[in-house]
N, CA, C and O atoms as a CHARMM CRD file, in Angstrom:
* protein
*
  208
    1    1 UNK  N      2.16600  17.40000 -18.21300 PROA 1      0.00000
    2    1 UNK  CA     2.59500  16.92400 -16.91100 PROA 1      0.00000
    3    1 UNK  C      1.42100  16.26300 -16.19500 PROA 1      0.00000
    4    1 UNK  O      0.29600  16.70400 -16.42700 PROA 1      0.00000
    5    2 UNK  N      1.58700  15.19300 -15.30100 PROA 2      0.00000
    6    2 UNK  CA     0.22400  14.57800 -14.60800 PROA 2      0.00000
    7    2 UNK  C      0.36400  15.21000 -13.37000 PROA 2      0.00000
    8    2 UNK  O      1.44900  15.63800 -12.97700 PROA 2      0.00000
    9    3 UNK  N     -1.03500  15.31900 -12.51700 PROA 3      0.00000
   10    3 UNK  CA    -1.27600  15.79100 -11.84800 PROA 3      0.00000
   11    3 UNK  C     -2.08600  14.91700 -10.71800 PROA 3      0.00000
   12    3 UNK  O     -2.93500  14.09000 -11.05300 PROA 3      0.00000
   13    4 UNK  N     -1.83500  15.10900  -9.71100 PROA 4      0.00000
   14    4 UNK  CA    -2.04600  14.54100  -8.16200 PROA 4      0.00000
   15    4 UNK  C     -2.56800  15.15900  -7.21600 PROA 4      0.00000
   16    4 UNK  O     -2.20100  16.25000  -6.78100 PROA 4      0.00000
   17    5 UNK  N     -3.80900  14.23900  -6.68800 PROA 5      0.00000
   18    5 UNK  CA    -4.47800  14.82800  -5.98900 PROA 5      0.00000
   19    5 UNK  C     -3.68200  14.52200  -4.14100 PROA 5      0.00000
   20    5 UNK  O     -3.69800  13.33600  -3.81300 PROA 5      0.00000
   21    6 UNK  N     -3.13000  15.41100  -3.19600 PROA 6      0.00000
   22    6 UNK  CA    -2.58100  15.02400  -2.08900 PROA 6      0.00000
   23    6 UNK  C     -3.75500  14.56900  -1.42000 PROA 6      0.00000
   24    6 UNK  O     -4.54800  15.39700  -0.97100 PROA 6      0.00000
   25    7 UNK  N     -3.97600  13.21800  -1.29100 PROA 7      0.00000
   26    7 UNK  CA    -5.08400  12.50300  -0.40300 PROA 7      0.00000
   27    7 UNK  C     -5.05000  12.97300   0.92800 PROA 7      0.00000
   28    7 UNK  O     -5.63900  12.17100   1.65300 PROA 7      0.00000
   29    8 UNK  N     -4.47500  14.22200   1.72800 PROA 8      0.00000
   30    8 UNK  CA    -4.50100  13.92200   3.09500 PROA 8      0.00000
   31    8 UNK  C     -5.12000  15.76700   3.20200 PROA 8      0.00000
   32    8 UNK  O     -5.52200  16.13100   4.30700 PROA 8      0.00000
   33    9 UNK  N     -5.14200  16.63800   2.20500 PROA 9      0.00000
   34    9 UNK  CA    -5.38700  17.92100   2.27900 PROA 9      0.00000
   35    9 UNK  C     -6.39000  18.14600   0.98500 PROA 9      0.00000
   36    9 UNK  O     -7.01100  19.20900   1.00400 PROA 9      0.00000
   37   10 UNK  N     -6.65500  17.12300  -0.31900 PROA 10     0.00000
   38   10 UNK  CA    -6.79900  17.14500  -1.15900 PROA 10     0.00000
   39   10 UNK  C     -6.65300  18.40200  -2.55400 PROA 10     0.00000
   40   10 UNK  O     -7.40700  18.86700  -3.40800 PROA 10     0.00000
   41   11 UNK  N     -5.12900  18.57300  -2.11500 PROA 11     0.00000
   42   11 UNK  CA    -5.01800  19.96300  -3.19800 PROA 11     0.00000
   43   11 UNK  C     -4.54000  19.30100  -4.35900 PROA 11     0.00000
   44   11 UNK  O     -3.88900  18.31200  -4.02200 PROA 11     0.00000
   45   12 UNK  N     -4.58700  19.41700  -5.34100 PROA 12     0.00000
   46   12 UNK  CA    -4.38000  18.96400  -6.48500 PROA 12     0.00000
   47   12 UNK  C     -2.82200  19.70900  -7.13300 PROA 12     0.00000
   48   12 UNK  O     -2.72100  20.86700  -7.54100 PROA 12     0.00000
   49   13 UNK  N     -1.60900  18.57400  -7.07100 PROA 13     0.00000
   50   13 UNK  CA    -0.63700  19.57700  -7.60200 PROA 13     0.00000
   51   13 UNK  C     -0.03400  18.53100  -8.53200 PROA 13     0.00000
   52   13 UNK  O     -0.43200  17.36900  -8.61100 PROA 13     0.00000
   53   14 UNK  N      1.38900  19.28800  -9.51800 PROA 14     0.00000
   54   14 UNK  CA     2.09800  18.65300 -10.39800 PROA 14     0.00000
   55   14 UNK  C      2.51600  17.67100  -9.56700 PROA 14     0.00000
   56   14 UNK  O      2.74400  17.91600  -8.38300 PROA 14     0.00000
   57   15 UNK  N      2.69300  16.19700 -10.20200 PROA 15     0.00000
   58   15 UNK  CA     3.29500  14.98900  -9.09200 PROA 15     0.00000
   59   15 UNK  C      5.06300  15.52000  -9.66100 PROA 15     0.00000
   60   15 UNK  O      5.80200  14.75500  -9.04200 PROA 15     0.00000
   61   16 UNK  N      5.92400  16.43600 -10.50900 PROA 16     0.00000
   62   16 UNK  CA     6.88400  16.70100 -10.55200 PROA 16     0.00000
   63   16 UNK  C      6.89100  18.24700  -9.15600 PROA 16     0.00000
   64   16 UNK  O      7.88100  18.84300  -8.73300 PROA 16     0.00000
   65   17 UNK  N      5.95700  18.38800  -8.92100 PROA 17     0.00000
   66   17 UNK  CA     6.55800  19.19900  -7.50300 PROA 17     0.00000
   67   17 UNK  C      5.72500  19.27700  -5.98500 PROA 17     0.00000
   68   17 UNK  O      5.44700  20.08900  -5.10300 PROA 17     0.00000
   69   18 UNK  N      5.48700  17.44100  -6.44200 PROA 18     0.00000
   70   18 UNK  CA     5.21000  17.12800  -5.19400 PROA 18     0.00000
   71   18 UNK  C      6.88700  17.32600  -3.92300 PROA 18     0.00000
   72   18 UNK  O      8.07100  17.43200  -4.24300 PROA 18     0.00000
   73   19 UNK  N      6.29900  17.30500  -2.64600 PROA 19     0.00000
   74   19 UNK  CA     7.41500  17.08300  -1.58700 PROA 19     0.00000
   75   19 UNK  C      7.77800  15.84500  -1.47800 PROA 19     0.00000
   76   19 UNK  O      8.91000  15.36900  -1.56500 PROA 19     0.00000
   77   20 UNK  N      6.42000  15.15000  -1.21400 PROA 20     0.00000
   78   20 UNK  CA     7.32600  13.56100  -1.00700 PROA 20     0.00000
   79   20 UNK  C      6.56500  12.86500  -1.49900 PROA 20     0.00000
   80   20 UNK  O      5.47400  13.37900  -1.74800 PROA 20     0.00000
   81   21 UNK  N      6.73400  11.61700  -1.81200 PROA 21     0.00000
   82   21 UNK  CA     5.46500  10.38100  -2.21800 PROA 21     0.00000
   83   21 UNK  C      5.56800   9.35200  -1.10300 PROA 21     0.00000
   84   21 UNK  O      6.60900   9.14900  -0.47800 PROA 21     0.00000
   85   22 UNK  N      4.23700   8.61600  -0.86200 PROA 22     0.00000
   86   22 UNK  CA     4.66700   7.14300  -0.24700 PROA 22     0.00000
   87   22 UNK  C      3.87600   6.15100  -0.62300 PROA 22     0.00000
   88   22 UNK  O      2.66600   6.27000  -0.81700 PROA 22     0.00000
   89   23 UNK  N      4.44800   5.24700  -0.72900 PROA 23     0.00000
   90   23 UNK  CA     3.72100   3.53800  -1.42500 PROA 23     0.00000
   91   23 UNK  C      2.60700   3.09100  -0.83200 PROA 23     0.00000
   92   23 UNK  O      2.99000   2.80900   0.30300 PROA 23     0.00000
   93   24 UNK  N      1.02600   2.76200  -0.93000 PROA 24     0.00000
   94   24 UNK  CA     0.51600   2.00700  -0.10100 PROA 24     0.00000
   95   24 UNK  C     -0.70300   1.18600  -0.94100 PROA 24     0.00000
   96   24 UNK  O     -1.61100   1.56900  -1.67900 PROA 24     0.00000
   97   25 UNK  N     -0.18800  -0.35900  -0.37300 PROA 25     0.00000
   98   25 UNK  CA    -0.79200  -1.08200  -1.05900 PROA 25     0.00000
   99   25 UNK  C     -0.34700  -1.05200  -2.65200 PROA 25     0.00000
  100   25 UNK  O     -1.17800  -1.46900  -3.46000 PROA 25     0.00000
  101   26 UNK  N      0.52200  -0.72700  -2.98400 PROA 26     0.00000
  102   26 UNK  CA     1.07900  -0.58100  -4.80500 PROA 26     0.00000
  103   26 UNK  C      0.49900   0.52100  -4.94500 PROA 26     0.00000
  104   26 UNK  O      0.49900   0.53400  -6.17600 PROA 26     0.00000
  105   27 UNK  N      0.07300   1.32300  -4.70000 PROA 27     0.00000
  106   27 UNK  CA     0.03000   2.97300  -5.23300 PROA 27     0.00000
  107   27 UNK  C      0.27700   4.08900  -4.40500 PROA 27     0.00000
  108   27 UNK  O     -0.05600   4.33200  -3.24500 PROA 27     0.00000
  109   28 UNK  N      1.05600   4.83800  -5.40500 PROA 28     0.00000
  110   28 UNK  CA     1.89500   5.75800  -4.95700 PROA 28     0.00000
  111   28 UNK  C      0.71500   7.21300  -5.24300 PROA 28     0.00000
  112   28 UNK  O     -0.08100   7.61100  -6.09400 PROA 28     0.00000
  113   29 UNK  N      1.34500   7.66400  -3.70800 PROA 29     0.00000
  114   29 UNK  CA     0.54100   8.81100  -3.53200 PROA 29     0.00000
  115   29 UNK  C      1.66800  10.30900  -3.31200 PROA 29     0.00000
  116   29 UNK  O      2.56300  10.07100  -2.50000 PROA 29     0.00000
  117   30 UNK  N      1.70300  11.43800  -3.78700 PROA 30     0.00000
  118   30 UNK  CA     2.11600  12.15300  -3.93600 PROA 30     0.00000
  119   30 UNK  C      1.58200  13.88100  -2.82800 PROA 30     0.00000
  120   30 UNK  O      0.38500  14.16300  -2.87300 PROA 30     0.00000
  121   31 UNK  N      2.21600  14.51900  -2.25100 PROA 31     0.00000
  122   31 UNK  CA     2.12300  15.13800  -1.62100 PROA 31     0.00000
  123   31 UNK  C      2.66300  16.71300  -1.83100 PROA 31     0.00000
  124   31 UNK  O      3.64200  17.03400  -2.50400 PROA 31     0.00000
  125   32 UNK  N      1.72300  17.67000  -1.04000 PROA 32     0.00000
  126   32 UNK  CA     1.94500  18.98100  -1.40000 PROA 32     0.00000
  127   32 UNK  C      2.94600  19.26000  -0.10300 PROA 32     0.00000
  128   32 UNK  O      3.50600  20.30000  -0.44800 PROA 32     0.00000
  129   33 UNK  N      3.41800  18.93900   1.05500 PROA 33     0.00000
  130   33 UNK  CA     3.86000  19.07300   2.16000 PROA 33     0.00000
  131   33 UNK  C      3.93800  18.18200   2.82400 PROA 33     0.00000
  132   33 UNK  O      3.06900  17.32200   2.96500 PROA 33     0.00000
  133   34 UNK  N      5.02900  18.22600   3.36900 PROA 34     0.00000
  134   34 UNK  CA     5.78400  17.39100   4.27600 PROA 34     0.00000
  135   34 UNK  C      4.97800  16.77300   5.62300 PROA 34     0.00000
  136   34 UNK  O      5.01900  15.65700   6.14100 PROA 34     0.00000
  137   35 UNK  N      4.10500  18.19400   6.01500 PROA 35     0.00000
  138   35 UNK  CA     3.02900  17.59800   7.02200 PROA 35     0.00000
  139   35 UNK  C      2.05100  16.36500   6.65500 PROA 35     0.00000
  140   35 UNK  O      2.00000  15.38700   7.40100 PROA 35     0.00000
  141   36 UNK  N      1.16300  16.46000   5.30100 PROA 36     0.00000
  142   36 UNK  CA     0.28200  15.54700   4.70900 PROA 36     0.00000
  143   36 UNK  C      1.10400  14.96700   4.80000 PROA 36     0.00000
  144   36 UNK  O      1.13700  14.57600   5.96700 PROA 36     0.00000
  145   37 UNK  N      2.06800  14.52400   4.15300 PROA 37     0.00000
  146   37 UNK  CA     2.82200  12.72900   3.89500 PROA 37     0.00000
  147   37 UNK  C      3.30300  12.34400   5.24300 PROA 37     0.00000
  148   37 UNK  O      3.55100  11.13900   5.28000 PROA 37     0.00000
  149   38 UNK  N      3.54400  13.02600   6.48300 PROA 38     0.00000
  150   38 UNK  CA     3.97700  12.66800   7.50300 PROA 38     0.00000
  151   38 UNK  C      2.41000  11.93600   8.37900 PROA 38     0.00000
  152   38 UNK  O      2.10300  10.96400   9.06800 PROA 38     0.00000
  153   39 UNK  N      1.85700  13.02700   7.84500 PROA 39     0.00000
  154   39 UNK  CA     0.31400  12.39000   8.29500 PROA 39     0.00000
  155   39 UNK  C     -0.31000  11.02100   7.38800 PROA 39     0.00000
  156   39 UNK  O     -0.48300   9.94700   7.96400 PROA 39     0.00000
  157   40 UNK  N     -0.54900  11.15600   6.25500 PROA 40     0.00000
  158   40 UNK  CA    -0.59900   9.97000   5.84800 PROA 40     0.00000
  159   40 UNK  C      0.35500   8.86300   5.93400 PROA 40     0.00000
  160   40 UNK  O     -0.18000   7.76400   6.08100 PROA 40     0.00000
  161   41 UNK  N      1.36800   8.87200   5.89200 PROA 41     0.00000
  162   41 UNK  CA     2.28300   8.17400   6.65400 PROA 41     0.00000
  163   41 UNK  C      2.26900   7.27600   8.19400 PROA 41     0.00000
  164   41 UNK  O      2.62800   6.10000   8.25100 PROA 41     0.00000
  165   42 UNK  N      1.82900   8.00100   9.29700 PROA 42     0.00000
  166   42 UNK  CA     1.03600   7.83600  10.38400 PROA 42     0.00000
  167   42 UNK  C     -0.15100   6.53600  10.49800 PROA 42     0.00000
  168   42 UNK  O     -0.23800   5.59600  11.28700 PROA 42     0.00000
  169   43 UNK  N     -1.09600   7.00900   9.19500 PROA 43     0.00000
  170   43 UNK  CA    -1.95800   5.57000   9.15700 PROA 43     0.00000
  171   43 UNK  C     -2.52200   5.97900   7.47700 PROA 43     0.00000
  172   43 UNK  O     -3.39800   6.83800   7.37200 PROA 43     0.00000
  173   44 UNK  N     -2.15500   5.54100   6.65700 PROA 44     0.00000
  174   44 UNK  CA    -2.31600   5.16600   5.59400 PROA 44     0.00000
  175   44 UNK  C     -3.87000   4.85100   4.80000 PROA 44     0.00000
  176   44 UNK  O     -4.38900   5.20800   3.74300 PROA 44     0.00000
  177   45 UNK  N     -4.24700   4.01000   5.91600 PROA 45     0.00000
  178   45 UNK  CA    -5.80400   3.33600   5.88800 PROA 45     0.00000
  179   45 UNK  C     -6.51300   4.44900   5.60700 PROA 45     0.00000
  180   45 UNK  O     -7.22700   4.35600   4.60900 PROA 45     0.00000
  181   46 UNK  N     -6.53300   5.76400   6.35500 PROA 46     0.00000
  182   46 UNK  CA    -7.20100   6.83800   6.58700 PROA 46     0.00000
  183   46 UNK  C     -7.62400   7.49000   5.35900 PROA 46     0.00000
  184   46 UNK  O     -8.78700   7.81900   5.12600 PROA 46     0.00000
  185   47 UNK  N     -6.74600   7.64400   4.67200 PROA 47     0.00000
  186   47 UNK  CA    -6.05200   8.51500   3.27000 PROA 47     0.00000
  187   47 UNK  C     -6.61200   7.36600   1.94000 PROA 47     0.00000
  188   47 UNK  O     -7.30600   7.66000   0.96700 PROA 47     0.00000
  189   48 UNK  N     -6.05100   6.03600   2.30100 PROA 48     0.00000
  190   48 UNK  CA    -5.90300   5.98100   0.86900 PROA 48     0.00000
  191   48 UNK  C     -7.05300   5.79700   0.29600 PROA 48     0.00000
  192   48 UNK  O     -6.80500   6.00300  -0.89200 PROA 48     0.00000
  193   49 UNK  N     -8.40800   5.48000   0.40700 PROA 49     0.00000
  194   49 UNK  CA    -9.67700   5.13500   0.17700 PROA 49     0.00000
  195   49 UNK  C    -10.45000   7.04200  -0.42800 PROA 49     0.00000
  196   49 UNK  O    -11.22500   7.39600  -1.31700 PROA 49     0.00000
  197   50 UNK  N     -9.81200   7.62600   0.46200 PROA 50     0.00000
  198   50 UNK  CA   -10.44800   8.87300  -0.11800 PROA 50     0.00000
  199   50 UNK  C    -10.00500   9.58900  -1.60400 PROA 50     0.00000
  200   50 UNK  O    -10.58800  10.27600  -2.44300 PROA 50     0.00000
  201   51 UNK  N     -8.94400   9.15400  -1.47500 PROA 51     0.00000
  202   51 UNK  CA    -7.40200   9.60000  -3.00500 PROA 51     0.00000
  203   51 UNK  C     -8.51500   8.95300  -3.98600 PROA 51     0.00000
  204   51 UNK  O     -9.14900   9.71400  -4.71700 PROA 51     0.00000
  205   52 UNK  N     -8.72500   7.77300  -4.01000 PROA 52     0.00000
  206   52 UNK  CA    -9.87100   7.44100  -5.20400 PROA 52     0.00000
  207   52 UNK  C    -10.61200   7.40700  -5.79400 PROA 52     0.00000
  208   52 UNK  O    -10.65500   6.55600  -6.68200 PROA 52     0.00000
């Protein structure tokens, strides 16, 4: 199974039991909770540079 780091809390979980994902810039980022993706969601910019 691959595994995903949630860019906004950085916990590392299965991307099959992530909560939500969202698109930015063509890559999809995967989430442990509804709060992180609501937060990255919010401003994107913030998050996605660190995920990498």
């Amino acid at each position: 199974m691959a595994k995903a780091k949630d860019p906004v809390c950085g916990m590392v979980i299965e991307e099959s039991d992530a909560v939500g994902t969202s698109e930015h810039e063509g890559k999809r980022y995967h989430f442990c909770s509804k709060d992180c993706k609501k937060e990255f969601d919010e401003s994107p910019e913030d998050y996605a540079d660190k995920a990498r």
